[in-house]
C-alpha positions in Angstrom: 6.8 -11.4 24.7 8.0 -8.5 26.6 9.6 -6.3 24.1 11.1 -3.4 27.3 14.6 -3.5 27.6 15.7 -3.8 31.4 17.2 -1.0 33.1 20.9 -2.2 33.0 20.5 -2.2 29.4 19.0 1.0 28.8 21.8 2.1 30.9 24.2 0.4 28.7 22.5 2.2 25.3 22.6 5.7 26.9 26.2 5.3 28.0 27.4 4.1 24.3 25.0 6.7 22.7 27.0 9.8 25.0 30.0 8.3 23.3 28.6 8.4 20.0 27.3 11.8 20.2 30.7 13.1 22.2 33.5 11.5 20.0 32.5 10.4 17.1 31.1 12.4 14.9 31.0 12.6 10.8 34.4 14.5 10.1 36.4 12.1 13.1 35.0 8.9 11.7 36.7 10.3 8.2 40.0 11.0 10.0 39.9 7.4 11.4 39.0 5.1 8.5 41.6 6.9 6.0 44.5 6.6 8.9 47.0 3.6 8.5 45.4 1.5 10.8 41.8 2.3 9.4 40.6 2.9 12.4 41.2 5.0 15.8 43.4 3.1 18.4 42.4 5.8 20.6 38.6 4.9 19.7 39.2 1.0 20.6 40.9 2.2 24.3 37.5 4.0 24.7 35.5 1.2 23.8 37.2 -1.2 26.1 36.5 1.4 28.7 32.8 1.1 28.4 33.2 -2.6 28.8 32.5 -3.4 25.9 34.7 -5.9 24.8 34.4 -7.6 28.3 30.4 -7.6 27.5 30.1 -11.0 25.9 33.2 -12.7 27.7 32.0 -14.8 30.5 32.7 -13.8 34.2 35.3 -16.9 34.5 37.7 -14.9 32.4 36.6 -11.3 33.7 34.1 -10.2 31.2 29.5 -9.5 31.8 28.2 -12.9 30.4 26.3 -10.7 28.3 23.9 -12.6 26.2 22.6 -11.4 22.1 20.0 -9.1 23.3 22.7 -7.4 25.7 24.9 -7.3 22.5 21.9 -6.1 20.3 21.6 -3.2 22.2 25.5 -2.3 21.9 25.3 -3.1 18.4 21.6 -0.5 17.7 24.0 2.7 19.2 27.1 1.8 17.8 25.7 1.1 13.8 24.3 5.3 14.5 27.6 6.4 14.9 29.2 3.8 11.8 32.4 2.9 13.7 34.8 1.5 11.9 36.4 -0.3 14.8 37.0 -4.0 14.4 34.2 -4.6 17.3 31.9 -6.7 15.5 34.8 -8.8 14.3 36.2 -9.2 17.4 32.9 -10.3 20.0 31.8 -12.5 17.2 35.8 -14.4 17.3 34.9 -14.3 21.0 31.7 -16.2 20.7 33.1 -18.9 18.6 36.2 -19.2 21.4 33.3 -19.7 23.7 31.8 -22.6 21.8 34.7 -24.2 21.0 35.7 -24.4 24.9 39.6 -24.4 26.3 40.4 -20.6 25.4 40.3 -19.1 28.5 43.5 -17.0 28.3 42.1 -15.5 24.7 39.0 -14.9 26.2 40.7 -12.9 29.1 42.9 -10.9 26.7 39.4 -9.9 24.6 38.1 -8.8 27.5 41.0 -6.6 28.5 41.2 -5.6 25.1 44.0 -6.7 24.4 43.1 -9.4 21.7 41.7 -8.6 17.9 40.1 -11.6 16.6 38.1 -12.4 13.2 36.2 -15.4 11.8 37.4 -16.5 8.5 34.3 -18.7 7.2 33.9 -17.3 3.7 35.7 -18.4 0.4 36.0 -17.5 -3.4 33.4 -19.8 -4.8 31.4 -20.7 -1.8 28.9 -17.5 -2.0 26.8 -17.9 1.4 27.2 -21.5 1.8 29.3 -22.3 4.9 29.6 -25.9 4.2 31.6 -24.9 0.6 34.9 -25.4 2.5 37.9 -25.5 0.1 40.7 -24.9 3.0 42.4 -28.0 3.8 43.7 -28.8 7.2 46.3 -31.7 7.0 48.8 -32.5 9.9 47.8 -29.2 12.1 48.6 -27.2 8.7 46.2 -24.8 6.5 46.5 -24.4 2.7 43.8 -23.1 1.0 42.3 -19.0 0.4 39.8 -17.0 2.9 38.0 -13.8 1.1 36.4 -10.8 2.2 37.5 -11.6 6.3 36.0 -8.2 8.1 39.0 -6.6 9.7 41.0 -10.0 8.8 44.1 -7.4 8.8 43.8 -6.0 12.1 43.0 -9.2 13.6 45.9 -10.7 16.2 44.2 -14.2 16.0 41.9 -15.5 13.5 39.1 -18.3 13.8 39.3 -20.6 10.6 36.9 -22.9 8.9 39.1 -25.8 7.3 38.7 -29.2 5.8 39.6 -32.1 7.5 38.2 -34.8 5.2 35.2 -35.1 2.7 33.9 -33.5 -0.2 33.9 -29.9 -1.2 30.1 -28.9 -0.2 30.0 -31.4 3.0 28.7 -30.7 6.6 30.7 -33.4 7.6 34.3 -33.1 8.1 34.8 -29.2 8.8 37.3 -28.6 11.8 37.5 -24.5 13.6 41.0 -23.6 14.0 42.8 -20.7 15.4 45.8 -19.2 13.8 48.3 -16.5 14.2 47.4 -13.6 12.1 50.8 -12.8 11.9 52.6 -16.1 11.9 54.2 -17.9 9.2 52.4 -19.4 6.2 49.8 -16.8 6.3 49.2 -14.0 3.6 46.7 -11.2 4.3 45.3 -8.8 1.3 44.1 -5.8 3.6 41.9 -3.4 1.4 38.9 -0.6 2.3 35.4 -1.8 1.6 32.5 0.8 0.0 31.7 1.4 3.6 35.1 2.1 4.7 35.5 -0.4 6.2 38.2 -3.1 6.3 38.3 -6.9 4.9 41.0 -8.9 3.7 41.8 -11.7 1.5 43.8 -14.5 3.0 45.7 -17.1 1.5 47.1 -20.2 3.6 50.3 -22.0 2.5 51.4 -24.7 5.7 50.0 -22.5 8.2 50.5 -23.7 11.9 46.8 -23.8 13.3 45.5 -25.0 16.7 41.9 -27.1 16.9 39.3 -25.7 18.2 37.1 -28.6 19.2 36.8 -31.8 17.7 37.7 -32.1 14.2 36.1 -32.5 11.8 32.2 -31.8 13.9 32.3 -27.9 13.7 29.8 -27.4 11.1 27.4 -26.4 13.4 29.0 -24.0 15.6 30.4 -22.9 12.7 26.6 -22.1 11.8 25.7 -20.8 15.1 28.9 -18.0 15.3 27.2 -16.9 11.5 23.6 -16.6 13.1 25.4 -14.9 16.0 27.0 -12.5 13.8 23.7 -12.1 11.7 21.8 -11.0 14.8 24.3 -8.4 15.8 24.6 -7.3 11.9 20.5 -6.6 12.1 21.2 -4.7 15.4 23.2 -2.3 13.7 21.3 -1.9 10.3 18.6 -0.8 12.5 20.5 1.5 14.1 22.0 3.0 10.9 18.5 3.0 9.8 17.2 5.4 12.7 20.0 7.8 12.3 19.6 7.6 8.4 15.7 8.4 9.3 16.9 11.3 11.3 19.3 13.0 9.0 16.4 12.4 6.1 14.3 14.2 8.0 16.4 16.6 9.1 17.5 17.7 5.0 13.4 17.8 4.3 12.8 20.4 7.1 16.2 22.9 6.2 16.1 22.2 1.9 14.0 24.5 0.3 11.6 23.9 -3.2 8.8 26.3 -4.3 9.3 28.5 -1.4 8.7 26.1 1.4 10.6 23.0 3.2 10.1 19.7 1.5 9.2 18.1 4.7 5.6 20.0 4.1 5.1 17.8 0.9 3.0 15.3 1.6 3.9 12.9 -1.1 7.3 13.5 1.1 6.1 13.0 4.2 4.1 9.8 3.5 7.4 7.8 2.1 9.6 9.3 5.7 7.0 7.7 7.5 6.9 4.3 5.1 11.1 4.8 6.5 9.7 5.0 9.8 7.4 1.9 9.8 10.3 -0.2 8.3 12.9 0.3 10.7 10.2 -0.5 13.7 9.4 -3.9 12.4 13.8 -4.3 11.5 13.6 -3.5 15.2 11.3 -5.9 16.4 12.2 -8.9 14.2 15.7 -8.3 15.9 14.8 -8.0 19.6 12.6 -11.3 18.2 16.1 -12.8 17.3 18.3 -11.9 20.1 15.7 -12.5 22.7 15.1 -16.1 21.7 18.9 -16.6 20.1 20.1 -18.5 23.5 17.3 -20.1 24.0 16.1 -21.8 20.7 16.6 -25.2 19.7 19.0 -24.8 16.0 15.9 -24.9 14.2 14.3 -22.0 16.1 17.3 -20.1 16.1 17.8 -20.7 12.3 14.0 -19.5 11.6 14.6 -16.4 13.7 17.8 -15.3 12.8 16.9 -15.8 8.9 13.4 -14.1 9.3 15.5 -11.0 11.4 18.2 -11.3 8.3 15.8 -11.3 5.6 13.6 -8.8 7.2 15.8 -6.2 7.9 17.7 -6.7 4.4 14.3 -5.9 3.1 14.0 -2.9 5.2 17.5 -1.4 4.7 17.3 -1.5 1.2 14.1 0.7 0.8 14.9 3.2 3.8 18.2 3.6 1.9 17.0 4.1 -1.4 14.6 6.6 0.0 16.7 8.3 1.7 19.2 9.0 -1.1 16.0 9.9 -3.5 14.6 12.6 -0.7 18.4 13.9 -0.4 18.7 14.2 -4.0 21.7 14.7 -5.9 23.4 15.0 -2.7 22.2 11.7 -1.4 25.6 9.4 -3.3 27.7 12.3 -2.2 30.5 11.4 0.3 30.1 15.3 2.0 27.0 14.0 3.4 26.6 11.0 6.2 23.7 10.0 4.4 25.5 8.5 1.6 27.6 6.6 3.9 25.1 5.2 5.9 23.8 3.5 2.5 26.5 2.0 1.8 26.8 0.5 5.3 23.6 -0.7 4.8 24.6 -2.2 1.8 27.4 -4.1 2.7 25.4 -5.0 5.9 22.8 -6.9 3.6 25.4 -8.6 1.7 27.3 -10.3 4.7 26.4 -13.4 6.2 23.7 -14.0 3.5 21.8 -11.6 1.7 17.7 -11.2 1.5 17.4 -13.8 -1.2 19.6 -16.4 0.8 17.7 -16.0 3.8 14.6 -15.7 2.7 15.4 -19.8 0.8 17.2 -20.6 4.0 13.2 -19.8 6.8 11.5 -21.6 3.8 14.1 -24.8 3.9 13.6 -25.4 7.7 11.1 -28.5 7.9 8.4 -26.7 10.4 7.8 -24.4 7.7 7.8 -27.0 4.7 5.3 -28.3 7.4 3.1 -26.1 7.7 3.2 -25.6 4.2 
């Protein structure tokens, strides 16, 4: 497999990675998660600039047709710089529009930026499992609860997983729906996370919704927008990972113990390499994914994605741990990035399934039982 990024892409990287180093730095990021909004509106005009937004939109409705390892790229620069833009939020919304077919217009406003969307798949008691549906959908209305929605409250429309029929844990009788964030019947709990930034709880009560799709068949694109969104969610680990690398190794060459920098330690300088090596394999596991996402059968994709997800879980864990143990005392402390690119990390791991769900999730799929 060719593992070289094409020239339009590296093009792409450079052109978000001059915005990165240009406008966003560690005290504007600050200024933008603790504003009302919790995030810069400015920031989001700059982003649609770029294209951005338009990236995964299909030419039809005026976006690039960009595929995952187009997005993957986008998604390496932006985790250095830890925006707290609803981006993520939004291209994965757009994905599942894409699936579900009809939403032109939508698709059109994302790419103009005009649109904010989110994907509400996750519930109270349901953990990782996206087939644990509570929300009932009865007569095109939603009653039911949504938790921890990334950037549910700055979302214009939202893409809802919702019961038509069956049991609680069923594949079978999940419907997608889109609903106004801001229309009647629906309740949104807007809070900061660890990382700064923001989810929301959202409760349903005789919500107007619109299908999306046939109803009760969605289970599986409702799958394939979580793999989507785990993909993108390795991208940026890995790029948090590099710039948490950098500032690591940065502190050991400037902080001085017994006369001389740290970095000069070698018991020091073997664990910043051990960093090193695990953020190159969270890289190639995720070009891995994202190369093959579009063309993979489910299974395939399902034994990529999970191996990325697991993989890079694995990977962000240690090069954050090791990073705040090299930085010291200083390492939790907010005054330093470092701190806040572990908890990114953190959450990152924690979304969309964790390591240990993941890691159950490659073994279940039958061509490993197989070869087992």
């Amino acid at each position: 497999m060719n593992f070289n990024l094409s020239d339009e892409q590296k093009q792409l990287a450079d052109a978000v990675r001059r915005f990165i180093d240009k406008d966003y730095d560690f005290e504007s990021r600050k200024k933008r998660y603790e504003s009302a909004a919790g995030y810069g509106e400015n920031t989001w005009g700059a982003l649609v600039e770029l294209g951005l937004t338009a990236l995964p939109v299909p030419e039809e409705q005026g976006g690039f047709a960009g595929k995952a390892l187009d997005m993957m790229v986008v998604q390496q620069e932006l985790g250095r710089g830890l925006i707290v833009e609803p981006y993520l939020a939004t291209v994965v919304g757009a994905y599942a529009l894409g699936l579900a077919g009809g939403q032109e217009a939508l698709l059109e406003q994302v790419a103009g930026g005009e649109l904010k969307l989110a994907v509400a798949f996750n519930e109270p008691q349901a953990r990782y499992e996206l087939n644990n549906v509570r929300v009932t959908a009865r007569d095109g209305k939603l009653n039911g609860r949504k938790s921890v929605v990334i950037h549910g409250g700055q979302a214009d429309k939202l893409i809802v997983s919702a019961r038509s029929n069956g049991a609680d844990a069923d594949r079978d009788g999940i419907s997608l729906f889109l609903v106004d964030a801001k229309g009647a019947g629906v309740s949104i709990k807007d809070y900061r996370t660890i990382d700064n930034l923001r989810a929301a709880d959202i409760t349903f009560q005789d919500a107007p919704a619109q299908l999306l799709g046939e109803a009760g068949k969605a289970f599986d694109q409702v799958e394939q927008v979580a793999d989507y969104a785990a993909v993108l969610l390795c991208a940026e680990a890995v790029g948090v990972m590099d710039n948490l690398n950098a500032a690591t190794l940065e502190y050991a060459k400037t902080r001085q113990q017994f006369g001389q920098p740290i970095a000069r330690f070698q018991a020091l300088q073997h664990r910043m390499v051990e960093m090193f090596i695990h953020a190159e394999q969270s890289r190639s596991i995720t070009l891995l994914a994202a190369a093959r996402f579009e063309e993979s059968n489910p299974e395939e994709r399902r034994r990529y994605v999970s191996a990325a997800k697991a993989r890079v879980g694995q990977a962000a864990r240690y090069v954050g741990q090791e990073a705040v143990q090299i930085h010291g005392g200083m390492g939790v402390t907010n005054e330093l990035p470092a701190a806040h690119m572990f908890k990114r990390l953190t959450l990152i791991n924690t979304t969309f399934g964790d390591v240990d769900h993941h890691l159950g999730r490659f073994a279940g799929q039958a061509s490993f039982q197989e070869a087992a």
